[in-house]
N, C-alpha and C positions, 0 to 999 in steps of 0.2 A: 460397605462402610459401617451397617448397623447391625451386625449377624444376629440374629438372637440367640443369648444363652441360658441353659439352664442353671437357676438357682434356689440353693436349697435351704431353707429357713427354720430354726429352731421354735417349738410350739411349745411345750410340755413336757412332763414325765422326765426329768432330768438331762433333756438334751441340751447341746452347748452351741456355741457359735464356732469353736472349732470344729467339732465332729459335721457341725455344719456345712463347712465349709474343704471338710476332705470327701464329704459326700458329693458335693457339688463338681469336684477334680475327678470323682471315681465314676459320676456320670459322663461327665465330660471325655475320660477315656474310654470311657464305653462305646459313647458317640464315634469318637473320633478311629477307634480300632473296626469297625464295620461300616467306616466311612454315611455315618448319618449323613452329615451336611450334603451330599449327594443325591441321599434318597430324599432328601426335605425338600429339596430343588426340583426333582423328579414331580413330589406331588403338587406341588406350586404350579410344575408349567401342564399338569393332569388338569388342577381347577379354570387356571387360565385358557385352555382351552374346549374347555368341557362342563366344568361347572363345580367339579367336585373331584377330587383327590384325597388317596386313603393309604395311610401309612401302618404297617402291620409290626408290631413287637413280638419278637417270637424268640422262648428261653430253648435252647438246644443242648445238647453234650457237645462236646469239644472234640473234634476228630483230630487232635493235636496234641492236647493235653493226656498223657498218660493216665489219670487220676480220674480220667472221666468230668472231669471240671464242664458247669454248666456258664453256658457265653451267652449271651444276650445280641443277637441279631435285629436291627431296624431296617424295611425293606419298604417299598411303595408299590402298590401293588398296580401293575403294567395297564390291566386294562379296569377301570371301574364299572363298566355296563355290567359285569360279573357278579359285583356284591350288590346285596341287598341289606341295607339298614330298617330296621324297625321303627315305622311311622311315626310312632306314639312318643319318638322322644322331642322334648320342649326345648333342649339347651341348641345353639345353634352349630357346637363341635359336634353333638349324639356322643356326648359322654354318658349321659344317662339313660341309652339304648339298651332293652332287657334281650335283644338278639340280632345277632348278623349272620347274612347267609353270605358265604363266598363261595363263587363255581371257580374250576381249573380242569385243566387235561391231564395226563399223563400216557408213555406207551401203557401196549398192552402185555410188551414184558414185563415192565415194573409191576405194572397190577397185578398181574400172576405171582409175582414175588414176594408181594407186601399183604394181599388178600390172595393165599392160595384159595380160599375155600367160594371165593365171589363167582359172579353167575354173567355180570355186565358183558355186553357181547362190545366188543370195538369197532371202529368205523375207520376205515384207513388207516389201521395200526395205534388210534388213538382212543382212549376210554376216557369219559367226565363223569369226575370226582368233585363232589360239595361237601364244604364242612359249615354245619350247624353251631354257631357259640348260642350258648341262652344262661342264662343272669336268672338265678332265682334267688328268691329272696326268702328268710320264712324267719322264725322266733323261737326261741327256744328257752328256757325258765331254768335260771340257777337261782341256789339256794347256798347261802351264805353258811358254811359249817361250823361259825361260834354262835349266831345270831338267830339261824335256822328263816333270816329273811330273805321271801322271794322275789325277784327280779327277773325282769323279760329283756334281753339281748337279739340285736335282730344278728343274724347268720347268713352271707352272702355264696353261696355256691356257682362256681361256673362248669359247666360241663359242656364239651365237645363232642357231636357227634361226624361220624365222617361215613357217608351214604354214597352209592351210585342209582342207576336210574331203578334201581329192582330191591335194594334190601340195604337196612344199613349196616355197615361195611365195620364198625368198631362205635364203642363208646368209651368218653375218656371221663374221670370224673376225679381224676388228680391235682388238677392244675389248682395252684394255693391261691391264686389272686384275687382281689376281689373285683378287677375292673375286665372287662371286656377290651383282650389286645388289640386295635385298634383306635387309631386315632383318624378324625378326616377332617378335610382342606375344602372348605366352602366358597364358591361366588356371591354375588350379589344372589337375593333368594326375591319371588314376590308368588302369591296365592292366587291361584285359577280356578274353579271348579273345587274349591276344597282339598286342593293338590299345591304342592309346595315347588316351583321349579327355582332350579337356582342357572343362575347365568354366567357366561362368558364373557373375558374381553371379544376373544373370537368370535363368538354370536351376534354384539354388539356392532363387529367389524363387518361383517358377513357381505349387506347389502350394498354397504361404499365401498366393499373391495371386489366385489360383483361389477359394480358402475366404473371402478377405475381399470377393471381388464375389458370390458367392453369398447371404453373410448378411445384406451390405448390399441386393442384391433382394429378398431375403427381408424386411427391414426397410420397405423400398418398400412391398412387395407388402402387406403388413400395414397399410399407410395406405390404399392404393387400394383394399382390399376391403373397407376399411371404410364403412360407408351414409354417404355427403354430408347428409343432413338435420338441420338444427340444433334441430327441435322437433317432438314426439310427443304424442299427443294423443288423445281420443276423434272418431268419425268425425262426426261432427253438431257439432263444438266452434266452426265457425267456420261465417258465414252468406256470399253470393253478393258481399256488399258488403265486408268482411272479408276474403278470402281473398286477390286480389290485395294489399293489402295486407300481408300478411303473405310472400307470394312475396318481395315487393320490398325486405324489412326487412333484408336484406344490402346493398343496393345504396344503399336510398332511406331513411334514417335519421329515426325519426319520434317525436313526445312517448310516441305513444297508441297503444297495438296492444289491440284487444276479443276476445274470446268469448264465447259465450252465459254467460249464468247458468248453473252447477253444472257447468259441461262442465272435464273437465283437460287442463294441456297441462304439457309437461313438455322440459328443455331437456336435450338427451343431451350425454353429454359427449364429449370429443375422445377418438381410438384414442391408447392407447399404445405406444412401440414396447419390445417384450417383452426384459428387462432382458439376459435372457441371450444376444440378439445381440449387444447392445452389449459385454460382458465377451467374449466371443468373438473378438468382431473388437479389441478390444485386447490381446487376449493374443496373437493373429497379427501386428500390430502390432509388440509387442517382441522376439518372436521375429524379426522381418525386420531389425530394427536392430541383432540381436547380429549378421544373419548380415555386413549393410551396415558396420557401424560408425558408422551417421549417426543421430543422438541430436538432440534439439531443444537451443537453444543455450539453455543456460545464465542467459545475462542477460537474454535474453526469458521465463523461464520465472519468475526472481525478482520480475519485475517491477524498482521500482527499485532494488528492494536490490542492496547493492554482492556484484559473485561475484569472487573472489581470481582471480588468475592461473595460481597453481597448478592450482586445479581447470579451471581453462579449458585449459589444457596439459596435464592427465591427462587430459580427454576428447579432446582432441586424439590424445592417443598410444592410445587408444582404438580409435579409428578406424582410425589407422596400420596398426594391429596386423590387423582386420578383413581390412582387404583391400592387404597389402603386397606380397601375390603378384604383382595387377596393377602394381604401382608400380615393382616389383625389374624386374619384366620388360622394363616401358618403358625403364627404365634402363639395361638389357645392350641394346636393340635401338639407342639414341642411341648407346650407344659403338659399336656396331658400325659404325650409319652413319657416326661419325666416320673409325672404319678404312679404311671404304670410301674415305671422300672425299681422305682424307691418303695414302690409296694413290695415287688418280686425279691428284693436285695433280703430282708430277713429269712428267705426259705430257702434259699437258694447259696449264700455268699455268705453267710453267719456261722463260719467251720472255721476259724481260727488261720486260714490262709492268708499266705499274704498277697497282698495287690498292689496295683498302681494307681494313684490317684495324678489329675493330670493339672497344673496348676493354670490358671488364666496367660500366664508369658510362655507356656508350654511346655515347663519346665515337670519333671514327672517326683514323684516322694512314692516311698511304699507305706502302704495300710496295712492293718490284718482289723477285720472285725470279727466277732466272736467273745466267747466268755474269759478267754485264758490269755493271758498279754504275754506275744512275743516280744523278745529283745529286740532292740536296736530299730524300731519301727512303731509307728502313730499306733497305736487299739482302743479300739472304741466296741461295745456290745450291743449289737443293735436292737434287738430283746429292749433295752430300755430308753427311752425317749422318744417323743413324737415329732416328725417332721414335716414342714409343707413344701411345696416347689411353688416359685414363683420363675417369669422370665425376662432378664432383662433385655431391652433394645436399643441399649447405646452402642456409643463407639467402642471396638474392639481392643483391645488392650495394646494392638501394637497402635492404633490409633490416639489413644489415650497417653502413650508413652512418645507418640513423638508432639500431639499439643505440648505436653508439659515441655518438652526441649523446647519447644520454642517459645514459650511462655519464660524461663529460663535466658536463652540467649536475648530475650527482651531485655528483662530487669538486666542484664550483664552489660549491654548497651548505655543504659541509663545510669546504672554503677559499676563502673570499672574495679572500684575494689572488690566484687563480690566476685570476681573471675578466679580469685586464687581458689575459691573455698567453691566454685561450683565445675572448675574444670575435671578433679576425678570423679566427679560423678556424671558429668557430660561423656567424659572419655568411654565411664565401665559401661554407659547405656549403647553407646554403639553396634555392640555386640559383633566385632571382630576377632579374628584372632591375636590373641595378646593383649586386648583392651582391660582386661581384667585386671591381667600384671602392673600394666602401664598405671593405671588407674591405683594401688597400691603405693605404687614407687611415687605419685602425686601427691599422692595421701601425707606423707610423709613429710612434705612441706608445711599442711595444716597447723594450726594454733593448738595447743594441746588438749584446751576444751572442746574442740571441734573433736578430733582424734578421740577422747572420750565417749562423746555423743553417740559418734561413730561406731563403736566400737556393743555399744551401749544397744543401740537399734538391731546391729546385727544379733545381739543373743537374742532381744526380747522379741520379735516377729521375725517369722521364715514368708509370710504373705509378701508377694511381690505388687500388689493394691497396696497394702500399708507402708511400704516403704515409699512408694511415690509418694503418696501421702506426706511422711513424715521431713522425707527430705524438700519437697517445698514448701511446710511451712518452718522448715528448717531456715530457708533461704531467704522467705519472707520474714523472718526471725533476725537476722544478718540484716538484710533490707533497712531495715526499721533502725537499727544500732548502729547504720554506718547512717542514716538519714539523721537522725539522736546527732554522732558527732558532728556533721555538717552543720547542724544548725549551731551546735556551742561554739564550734568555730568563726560561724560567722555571728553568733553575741560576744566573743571574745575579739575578736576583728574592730567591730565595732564600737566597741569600749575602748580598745588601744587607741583606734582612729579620737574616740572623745577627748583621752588622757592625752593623745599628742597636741591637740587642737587648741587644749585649754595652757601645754606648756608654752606652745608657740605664742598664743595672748599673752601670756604673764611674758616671754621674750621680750615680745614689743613692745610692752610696756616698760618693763627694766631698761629695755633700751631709748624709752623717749623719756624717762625720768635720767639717763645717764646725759643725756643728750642737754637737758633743762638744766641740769649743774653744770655742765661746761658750759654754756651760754651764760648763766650766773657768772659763773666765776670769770669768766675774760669781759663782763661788764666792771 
């Protein structure tokens, strides 16, 4: 309901709020072409159940792209007991971590193929490869060539080394970034020993859900050590002809089951399962829902009675509240990768190519960034202006676009006239086939200021936020002017009502002065 997105904000250096915001669409397709939201989810349920989850930004060539085009991969990396982050960092994402160690395998063919020259012996076909990132930092002194003033600029290097257990293996010392690719997905953290652990829902659960498979065996076990015989009896009670029969009275359903005369038999009844498991294991039960925040829904629980909204949205925030640690977390780790990537875009993406930026409705526009402006498409140079990423957590835009429908068929409710003037754009929001058309051919009933307005809106924003925007306070614009007429109508109303009120008195009157001269006059 609340995805988080990234967005990208103009700071400086001649940046705009457009270029802003085709930045923000050229992430967002980024994301969505190497299916981020996937691997975000992946490292969510890595912290949730482990402590810590860690998402890998890695720039690649294109094995698709003829041109050798460099693509931007976001991945989560499967298992975290592998990586090693760098103690010494303060921030609680390790944004500002000066090295990460990540261990992996590969065969021992690849490794022959990739390091003919390596020495690493394999272990069941398999060899372990580690790559070193480390973040240096150092300074370095320009010197201003009208002024001949000197100035110290700090210099961020990241170098890659990639090691097996004997010699290392390559060093990379290309990579233009200045952040360490990596972002990670934190639990609740608390201090030990001068040691930093972070936590789990899972760890939290550990011990109640230890106690709740215990009771519940225990509940078993109390069925299964109870005797299977459904009838007792004295031993002579049944004779050589009778007895199979009675074996079979499970299986083989009969009028007539006998015994001897005087003999008893007697039907046991089923085990019970002893109360106080059950209460046990429900009381471990709600203790695991306070720790989760996941509560049974509400409208299942009523059956069909109607549940308000409100309480459906207080347990909602319920939950929120349970486990927001994990949510905040993933949130600082997507803005980070955004930093990452909006770092990486000028070294990589600044060739004058065009691109696709992806619009918040989903809707795709072509880019080209670089110095030289293609025709027929957005260019911006990214050489010039500064940018931040921030991330937001609201509701998602197809969210956002169906509030305002109903927000919309409110006010239509309460003003029946605003329905000429909000029904093409009810219609075009639909998004069926031929709503678009339909919605035009409605158009065309409008007031011709309206049709102006309209017309008007579409040259000046292609943003599909600013048109929501505009068209309800468009409505609320209408709103107000048909509320305007109402009321003149009803002070016009109401004057007529006076001016009637007042002729009808002067009536009566004319009429009881007519009435006093005939009465004169027949005296």
């Amino acid at each position: 309901q609340n995805p988080p997105a990234i967005n990208v904000n103009p700071v400086s250096d001649g940046a705009s709020k457009t270029n802003a915001r085709l930045l923000s669409g050229i992430l967002r397709a980024i994301e969505y072409g190497c299916g981020a939201q996937r691997e975000y989810c992946s490292a969510l349920d890595n912290a949730t159940r482990g402590g810590l989850g860690i998402i890998r930004v890695i720039p690649q060539t294109s094995m698709i792209d003829e041109d050798g085009d460099v693509e931007f991969l976001i991945s989560n990396v499967k298992d975290c007991t592998n990586v090693y982050i760098d103690p010494s960092a303060i921030k609680s994402d390790f944004s500002d971590a000066q090295w990460v160690i990540i261990k992996s395998t590969m065969s021992d063919r690849q490794y022959a193929k990739d390091y003919p020259e390596g020495h690493a012996e394999s272990i069941d076909g398999i060899v372990e490869i580690s790559e070193l990132w480390i973040k240096r930092v150092s300074e370095i002194e320009i010197i201003d060539e009208f002024t001949q003033i000197k100035t110290r600029k700090r210099k961020i290097n990241i170098i890659q080394y990639i090691y097996d257990n004997y010699e290392i293996l390559e060093k990379i010392t290309s990579y233009p970034g200045k952040y360490l690719p990596f972002a990670v997905v934190t639990g609740p953290s608390y201090s030990s020993d001068n040691n930093i652990h972070y936590t789990s829902i899972t760890r939290q659960l550990r011990g109640i859900q230890k106690e709740i498979n215990f009771l519940k065996s225990e509940m078993i076990a109390s069925i299964a050590c109870a005797p299977k015989n459904t009838f007792f009896g004295d031993n002579d009670a049944l004779d050589e002809n009778e007895l199979p029969l009675w074996e079979e009275a499970a299986t083989n359903p009969r009028v007539f089951l006998g015994h001897k005369a005087g003999a008893t038999i007697q039907q046991m009844k089923q085990p019970e399962i002893p109360t106080a498991y059950i209460e046990s294991v429900d009381k471990n039960i709600e203790i695991a829902r306070v720790i989760t925040g996941i509560y049974p829904d509400p409208t299942l629980q009523n059956g069909l009675n109607a549940v308000s909204g409100k309480a459906i949205k207080q347990q909602q925030a319920g939950q929120a509240i349970a486990t927001y640690e994990f949510v905040d977390s993933l949130n600082y780790a997507i803005k980070h990768v955004g930093e990452i990537i909006l770092d990486l875009l000028p070294y990589y993406w600044n060739d004058d190519k065009v691109r696709l930026s992806m619009g918040a409705d989903g809707n795709y526009s072509s880019v080209s960034m670089g110095p030289s402006e293609v025709p027929d498409v957005s260019n911006f140079d990214l050489a010039y202006g500064k940018y931040q990423v921030s991330i937001s957590t609201g509701a998602s835009y197809a969210s956002q676009k169906d509030t305002l429908i109903e927000m919309v068929m409110d006010c239509v409710k309460t003003n029946p006239q605003a329905m000429q003037v909000a029904l093409p754009w009810l219609i075009n929001n639909i998004n069926l086939p031929g709503s678009e058309e339909l919605s035009d051919m409605f158009s065309l009933l409008l007031p011709s200021n309206i049709q102006q307005f309209i017309a008007q809106q579409k040259g000046q924003s292609q943003n599909p936020e600013d048109k929501l925007k505009a068209a309800f306070l468009q409505l609320q614009k209408l709103q107000q002017e048909s509320q305007a007429k109402d009321q003149m109508v009803d002070q016009l109303t109401e004057s007529l009502q006076n001016e009637t009120a007042q002729l009808q008195s002067k009536e009566q009157e004319l009429q009881l002065k007519k009435q006093m001269n005939d009465d004169n006059n027949h005296m």
